[in-house]
mmCIF file of the N, C-alpha and C atoms, coordinates in Angstrom:
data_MODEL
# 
_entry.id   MODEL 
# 
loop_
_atom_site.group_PDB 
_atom_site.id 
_atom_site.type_symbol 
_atom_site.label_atom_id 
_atom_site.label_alt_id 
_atom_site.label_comp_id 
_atom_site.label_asym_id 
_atom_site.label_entity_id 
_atom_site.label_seq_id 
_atom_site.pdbx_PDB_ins_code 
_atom_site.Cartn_x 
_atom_site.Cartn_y 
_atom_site.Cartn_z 
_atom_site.occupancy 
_atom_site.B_iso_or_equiv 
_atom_site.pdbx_formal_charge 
_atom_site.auth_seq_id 
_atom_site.auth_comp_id 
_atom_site.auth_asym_id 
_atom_site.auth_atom_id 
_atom_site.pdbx_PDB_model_num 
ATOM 1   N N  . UNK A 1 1  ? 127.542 93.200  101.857 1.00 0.00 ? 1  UNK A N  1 
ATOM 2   C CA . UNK A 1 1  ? 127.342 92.357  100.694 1.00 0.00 ? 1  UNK A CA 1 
ATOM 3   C C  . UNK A 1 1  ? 126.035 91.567  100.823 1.00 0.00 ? 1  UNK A C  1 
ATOM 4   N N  . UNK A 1 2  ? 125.667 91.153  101.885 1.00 0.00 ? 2  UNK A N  1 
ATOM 5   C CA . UNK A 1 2  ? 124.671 90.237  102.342 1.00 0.00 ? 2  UNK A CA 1 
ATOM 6   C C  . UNK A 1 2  ? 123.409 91.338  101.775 1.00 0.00 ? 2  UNK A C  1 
ATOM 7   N N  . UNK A 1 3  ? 123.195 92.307  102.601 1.00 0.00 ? 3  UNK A N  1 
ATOM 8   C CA . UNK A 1 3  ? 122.269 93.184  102.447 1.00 0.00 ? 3  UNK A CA 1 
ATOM 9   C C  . UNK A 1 3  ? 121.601 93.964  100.714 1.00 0.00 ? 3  UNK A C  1 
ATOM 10  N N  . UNK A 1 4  ? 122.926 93.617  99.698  1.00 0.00 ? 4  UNK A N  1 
ATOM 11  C CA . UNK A 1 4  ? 123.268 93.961  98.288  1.00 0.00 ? 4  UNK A CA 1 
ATOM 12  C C  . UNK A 1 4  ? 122.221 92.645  97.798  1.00 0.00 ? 4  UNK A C  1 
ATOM 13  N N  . UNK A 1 5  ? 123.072 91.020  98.176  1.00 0.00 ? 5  UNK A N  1 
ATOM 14  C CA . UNK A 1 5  ? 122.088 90.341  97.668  1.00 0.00 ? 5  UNK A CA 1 
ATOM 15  C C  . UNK A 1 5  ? 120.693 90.176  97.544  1.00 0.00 ? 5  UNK A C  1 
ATOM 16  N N  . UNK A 1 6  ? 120.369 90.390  99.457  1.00 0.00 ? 6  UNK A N  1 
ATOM 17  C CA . UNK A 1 6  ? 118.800 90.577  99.326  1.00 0.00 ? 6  UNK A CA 1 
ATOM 18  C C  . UNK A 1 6  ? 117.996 91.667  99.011  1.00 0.00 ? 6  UNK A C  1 
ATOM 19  N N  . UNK A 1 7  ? 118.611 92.365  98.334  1.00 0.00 ? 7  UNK A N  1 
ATOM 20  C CA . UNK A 1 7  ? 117.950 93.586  98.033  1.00 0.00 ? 7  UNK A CA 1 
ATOM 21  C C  . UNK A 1 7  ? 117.645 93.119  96.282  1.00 0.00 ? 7  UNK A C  1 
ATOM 22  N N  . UNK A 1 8  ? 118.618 93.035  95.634  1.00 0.00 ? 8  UNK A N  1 
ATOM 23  C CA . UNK A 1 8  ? 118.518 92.099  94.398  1.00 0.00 ? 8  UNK A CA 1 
ATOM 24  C C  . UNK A 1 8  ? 118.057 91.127  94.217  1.00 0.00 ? 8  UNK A C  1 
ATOM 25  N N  . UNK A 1 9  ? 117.126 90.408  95.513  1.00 0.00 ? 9  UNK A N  1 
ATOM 26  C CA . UNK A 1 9  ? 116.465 89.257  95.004  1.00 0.00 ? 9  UNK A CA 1 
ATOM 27  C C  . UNK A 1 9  ? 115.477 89.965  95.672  1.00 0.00 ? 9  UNK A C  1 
ATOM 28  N N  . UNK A 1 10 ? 114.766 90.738  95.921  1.00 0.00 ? 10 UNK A N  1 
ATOM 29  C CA . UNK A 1 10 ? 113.482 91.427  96.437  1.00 0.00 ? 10 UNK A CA 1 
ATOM 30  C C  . UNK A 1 10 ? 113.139 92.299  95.200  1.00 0.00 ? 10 UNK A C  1 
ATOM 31  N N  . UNK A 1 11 ? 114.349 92.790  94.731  1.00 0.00 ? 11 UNK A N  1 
ATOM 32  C CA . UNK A 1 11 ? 113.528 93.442  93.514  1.00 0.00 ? 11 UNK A CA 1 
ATOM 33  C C  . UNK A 1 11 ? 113.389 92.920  92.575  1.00 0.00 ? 11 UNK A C  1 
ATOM 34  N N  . UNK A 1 12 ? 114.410 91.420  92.298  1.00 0.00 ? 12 UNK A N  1 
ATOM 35  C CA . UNK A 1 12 ? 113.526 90.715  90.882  1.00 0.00 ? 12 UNK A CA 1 
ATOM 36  C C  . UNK A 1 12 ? 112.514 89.618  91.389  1.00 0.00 ? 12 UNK A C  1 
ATOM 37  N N  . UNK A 1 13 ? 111.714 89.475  92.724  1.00 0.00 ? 13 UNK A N  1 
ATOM 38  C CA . UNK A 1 13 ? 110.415 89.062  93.030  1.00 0.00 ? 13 UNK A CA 1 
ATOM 39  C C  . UNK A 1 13 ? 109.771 90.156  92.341  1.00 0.00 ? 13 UNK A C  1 
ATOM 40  N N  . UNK A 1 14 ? 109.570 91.827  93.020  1.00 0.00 ? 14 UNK A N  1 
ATOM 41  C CA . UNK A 1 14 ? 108.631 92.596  92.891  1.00 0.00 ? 14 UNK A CA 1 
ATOM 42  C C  . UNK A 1 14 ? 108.653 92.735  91.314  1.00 0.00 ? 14 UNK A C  1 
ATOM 43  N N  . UNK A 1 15 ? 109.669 92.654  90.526  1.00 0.00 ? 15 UNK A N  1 
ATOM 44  C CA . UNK A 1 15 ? 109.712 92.659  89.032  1.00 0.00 ? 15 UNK A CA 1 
ATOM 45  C C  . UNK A 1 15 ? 108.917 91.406  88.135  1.00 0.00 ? 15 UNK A C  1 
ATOM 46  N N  . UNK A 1 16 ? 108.843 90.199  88.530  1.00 0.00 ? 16 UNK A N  1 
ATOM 47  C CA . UNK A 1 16 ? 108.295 89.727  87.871  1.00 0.00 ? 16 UNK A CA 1 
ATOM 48  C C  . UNK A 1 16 ? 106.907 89.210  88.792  1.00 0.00 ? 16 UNK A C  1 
ATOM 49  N N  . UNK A 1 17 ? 106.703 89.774  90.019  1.00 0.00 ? 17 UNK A N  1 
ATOM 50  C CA . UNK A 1 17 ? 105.139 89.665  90.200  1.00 0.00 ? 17 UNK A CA 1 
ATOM 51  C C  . UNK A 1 17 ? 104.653 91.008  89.467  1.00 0.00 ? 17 UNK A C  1 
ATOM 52  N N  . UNK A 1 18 ? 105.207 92.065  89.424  1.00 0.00 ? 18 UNK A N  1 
ATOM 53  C CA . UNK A 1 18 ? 104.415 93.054  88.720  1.00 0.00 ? 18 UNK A CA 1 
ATOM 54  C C  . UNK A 1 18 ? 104.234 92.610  87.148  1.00 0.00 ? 18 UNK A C  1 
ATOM 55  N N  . UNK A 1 19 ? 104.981 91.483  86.229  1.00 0.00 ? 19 UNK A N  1 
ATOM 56  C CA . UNK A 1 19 ? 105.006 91.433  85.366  1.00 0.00 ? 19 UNK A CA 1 
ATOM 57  C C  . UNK A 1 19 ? 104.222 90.214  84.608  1.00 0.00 ? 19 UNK A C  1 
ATOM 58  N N  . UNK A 1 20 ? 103.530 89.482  86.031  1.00 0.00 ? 20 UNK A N  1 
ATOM 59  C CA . UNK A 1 20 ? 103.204 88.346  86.200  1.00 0.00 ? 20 UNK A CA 1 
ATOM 60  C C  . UNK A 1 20 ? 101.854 88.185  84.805  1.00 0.00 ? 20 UNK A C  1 
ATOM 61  N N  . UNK A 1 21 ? 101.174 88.967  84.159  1.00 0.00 ? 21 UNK A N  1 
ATOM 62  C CA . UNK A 1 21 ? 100.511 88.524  82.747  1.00 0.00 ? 21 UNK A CA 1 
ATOM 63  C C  . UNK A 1 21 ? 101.285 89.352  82.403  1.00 0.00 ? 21 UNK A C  1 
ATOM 64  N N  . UNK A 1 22 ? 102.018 90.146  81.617  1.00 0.00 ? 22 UNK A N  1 
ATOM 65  C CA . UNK A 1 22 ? 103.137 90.255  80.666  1.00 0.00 ? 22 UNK A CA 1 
ATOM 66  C C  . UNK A 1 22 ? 104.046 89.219  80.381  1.00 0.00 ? 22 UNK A C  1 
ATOM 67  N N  . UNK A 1 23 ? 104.486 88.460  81.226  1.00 0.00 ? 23 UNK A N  1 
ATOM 68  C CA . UNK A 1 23 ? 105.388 87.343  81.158  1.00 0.00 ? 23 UNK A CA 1 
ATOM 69  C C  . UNK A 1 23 ? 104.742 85.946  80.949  1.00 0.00 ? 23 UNK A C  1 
ATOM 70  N N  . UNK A 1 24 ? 103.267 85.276  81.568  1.00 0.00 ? 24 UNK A N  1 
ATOM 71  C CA . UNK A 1 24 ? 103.165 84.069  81.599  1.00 0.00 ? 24 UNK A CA 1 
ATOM 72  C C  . UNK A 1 24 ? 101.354 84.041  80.585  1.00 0.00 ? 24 UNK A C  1 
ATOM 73  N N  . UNK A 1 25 ? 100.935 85.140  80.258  1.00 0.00 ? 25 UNK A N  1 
ATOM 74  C CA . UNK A 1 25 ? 99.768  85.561  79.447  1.00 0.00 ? 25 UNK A CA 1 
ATOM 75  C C  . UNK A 1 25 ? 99.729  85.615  78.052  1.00 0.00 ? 25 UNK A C  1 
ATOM 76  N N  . UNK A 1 26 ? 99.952  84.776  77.101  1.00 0.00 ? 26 UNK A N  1 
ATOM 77  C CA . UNK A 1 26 ? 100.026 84.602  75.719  1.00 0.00 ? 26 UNK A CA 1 
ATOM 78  C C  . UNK A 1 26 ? 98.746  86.308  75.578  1.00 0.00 ? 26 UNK A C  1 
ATOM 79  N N  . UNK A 1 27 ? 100.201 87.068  74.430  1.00 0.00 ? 27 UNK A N  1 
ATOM 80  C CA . UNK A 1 27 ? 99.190  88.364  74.294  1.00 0.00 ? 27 UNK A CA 1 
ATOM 81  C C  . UNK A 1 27 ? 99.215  89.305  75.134  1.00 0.00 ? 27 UNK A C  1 
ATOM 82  N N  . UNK A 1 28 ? 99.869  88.887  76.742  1.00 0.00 ? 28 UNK A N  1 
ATOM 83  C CA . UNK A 1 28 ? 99.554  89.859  77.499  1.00 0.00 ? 28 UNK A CA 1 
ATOM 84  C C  . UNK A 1 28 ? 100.104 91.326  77.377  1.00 0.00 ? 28 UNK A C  1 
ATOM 85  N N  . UNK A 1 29 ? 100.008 92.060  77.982  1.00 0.00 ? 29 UNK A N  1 
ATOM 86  C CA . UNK A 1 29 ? 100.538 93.385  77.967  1.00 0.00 ? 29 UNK A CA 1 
ATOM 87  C C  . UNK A 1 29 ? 100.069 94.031  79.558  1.00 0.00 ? 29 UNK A C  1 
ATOM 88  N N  . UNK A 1 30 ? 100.822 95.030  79.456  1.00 0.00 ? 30 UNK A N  1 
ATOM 89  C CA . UNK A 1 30 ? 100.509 96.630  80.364  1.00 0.00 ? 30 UNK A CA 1 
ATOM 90  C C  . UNK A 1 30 ? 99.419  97.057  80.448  1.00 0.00 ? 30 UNK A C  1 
ATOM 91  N N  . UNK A 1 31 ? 98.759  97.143  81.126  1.00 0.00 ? 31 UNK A N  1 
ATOM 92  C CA . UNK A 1 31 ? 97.358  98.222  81.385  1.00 0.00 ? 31 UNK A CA 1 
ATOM 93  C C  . UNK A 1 31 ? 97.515  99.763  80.534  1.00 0.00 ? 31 UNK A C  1 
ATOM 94  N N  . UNK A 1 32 ? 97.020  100.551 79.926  1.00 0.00 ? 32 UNK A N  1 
ATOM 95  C CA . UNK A 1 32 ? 97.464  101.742 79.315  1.00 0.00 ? 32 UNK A CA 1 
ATOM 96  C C  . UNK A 1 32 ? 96.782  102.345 80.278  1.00 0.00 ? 32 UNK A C  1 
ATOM 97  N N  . UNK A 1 33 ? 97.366  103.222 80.981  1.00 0.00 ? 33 UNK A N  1 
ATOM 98  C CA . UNK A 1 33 ? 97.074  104.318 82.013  1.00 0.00 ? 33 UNK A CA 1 
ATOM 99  C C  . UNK A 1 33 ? 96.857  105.998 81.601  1.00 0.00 ? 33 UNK A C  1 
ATOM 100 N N  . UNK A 1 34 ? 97.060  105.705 80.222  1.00 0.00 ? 34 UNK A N  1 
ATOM 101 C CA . UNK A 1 34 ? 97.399  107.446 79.496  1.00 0.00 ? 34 UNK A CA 1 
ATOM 102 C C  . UNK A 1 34 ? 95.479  107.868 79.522  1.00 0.00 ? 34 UNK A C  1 
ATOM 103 N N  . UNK A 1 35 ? 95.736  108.393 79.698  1.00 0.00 ? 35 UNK A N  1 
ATOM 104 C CA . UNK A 1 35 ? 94.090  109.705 79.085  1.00 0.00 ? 35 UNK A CA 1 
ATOM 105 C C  . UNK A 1 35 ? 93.552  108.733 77.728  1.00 0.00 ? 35 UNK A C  1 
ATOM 106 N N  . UNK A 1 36 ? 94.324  109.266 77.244  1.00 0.00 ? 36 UNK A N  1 
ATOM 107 C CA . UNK A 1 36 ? 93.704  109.092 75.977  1.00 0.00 ? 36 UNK A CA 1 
ATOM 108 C C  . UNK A 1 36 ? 93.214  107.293 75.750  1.00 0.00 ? 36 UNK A C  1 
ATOM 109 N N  . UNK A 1 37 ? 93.775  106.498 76.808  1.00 0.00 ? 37 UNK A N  1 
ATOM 110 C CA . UNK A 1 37 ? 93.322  104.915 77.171  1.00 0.00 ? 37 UNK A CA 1 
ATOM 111 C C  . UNK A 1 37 ? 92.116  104.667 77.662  1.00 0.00 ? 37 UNK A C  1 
ATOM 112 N N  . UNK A 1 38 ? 91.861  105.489 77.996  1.00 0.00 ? 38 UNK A N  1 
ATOM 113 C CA . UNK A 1 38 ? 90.421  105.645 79.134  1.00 0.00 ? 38 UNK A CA 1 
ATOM 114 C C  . UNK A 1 38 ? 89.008  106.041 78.601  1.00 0.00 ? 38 UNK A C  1 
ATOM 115 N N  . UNK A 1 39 ? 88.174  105.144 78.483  1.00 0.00 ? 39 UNK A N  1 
ATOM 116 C CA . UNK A 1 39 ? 87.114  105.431 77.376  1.00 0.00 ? 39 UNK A CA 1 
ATOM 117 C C  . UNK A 1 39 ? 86.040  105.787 77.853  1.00 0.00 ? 39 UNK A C  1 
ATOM 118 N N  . UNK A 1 40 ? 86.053  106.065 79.582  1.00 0.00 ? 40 UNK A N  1 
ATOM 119 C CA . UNK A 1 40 ? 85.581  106.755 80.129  1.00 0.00 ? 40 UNK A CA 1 
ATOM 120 C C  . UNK A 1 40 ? 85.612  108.397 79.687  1.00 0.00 ? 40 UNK A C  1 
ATOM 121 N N  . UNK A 1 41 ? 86.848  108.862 80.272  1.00 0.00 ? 41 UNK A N  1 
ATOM 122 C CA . UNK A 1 41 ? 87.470  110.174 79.438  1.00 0.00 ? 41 UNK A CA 1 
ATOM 123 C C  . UNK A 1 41 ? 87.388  110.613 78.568  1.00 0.00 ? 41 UNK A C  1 
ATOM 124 N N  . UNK A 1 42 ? 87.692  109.733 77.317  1.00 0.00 ? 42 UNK A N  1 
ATOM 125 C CA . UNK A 1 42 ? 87.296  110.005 75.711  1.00 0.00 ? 42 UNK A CA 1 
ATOM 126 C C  . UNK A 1 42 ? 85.611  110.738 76.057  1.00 0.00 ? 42 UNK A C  1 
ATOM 127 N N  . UNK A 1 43 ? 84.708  109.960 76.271  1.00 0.00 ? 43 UNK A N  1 
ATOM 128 C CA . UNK A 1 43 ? 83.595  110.042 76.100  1.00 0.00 ? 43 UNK A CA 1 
ATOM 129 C C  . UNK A 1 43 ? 82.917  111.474 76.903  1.00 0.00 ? 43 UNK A C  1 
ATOM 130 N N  . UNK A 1 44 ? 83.499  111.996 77.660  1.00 0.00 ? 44 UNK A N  1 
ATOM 131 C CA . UNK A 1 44 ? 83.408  112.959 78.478  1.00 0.00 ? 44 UNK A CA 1 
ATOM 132 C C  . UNK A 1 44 ? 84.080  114.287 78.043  1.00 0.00 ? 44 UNK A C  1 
ATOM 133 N N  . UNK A 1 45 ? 85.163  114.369 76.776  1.00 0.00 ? 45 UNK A N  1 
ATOM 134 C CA . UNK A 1 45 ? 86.117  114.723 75.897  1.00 0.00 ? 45 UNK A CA 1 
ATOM 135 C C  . UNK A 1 45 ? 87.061  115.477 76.313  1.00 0.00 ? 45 UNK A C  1 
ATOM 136 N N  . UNK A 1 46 ? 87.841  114.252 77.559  1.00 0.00 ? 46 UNK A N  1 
ATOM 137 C CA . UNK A 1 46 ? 88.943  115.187 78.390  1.00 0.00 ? 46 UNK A CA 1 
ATOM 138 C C  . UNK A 1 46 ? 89.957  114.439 77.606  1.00 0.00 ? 46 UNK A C  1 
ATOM 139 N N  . UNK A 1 47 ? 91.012  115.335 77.624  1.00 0.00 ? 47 UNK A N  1 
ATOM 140 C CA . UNK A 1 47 ? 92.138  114.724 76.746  1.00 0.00 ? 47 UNK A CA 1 
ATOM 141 C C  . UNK A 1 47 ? 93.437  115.197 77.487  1.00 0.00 ? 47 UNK A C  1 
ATOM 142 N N  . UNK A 1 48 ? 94.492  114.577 77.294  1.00 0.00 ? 48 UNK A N  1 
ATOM 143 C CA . UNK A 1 48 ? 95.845  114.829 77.788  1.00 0.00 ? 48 UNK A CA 1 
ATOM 144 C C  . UNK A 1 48 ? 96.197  116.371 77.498  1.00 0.00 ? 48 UNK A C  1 
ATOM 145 N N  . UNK A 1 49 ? 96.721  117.253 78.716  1.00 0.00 ? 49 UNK A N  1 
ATOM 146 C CA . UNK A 1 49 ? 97.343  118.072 78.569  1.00 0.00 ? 49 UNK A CA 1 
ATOM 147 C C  . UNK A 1 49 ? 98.117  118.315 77.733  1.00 0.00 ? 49 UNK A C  1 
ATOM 148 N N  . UNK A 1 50 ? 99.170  117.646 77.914  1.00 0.00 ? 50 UNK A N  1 
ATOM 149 C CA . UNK A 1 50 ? 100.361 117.889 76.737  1.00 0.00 ? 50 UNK A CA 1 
ATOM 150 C C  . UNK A 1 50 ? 100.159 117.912 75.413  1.00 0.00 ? 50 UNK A C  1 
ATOM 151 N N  . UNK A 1 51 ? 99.185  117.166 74.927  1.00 0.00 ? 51 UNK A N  1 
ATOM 152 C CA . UNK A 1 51 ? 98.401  116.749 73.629  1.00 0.00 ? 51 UNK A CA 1 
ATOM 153 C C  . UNK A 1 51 ? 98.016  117.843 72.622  1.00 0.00 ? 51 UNK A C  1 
ATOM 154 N N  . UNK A 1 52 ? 97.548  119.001 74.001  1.00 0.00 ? 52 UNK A N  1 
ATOM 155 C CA . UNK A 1 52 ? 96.483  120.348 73.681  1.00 0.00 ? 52 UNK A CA 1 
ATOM 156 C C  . UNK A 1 52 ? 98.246  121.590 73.691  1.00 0.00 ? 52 UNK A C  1 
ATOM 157 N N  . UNK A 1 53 ? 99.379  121.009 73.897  1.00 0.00 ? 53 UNK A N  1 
ATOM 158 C CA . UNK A 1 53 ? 99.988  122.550 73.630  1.00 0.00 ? 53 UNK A CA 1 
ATOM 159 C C  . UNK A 1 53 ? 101.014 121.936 72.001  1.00 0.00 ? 53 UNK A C  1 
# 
């Protein structure tokens, strides 16, 4: 049981440090990680696989 609790309070640390501007960032959001986010990529005119079937 001991081992249950601290496992449940380790993962809602790692949950809200990963969430840390989503949660306390008026506006904040997620990084977009997709292809098509990347305006590097765009510009180079690689595009998501899945996109192209």
């Amino acid at each position: 049981m001991k081992i249950l609790v601290i496992s449940i309070v380790f993962l809602a640390i790692a949950v809200l440090l990963l969430g840390v501007k989503v949660f306390f960032v008026k506006g904040g959001k997620f990084p977009n990680t997709h292809v098509h986010g990347n305006p590097a990529l765009r510009k180079r005119n690689i595009t998501c696989a899945s996109g192209n079937d």
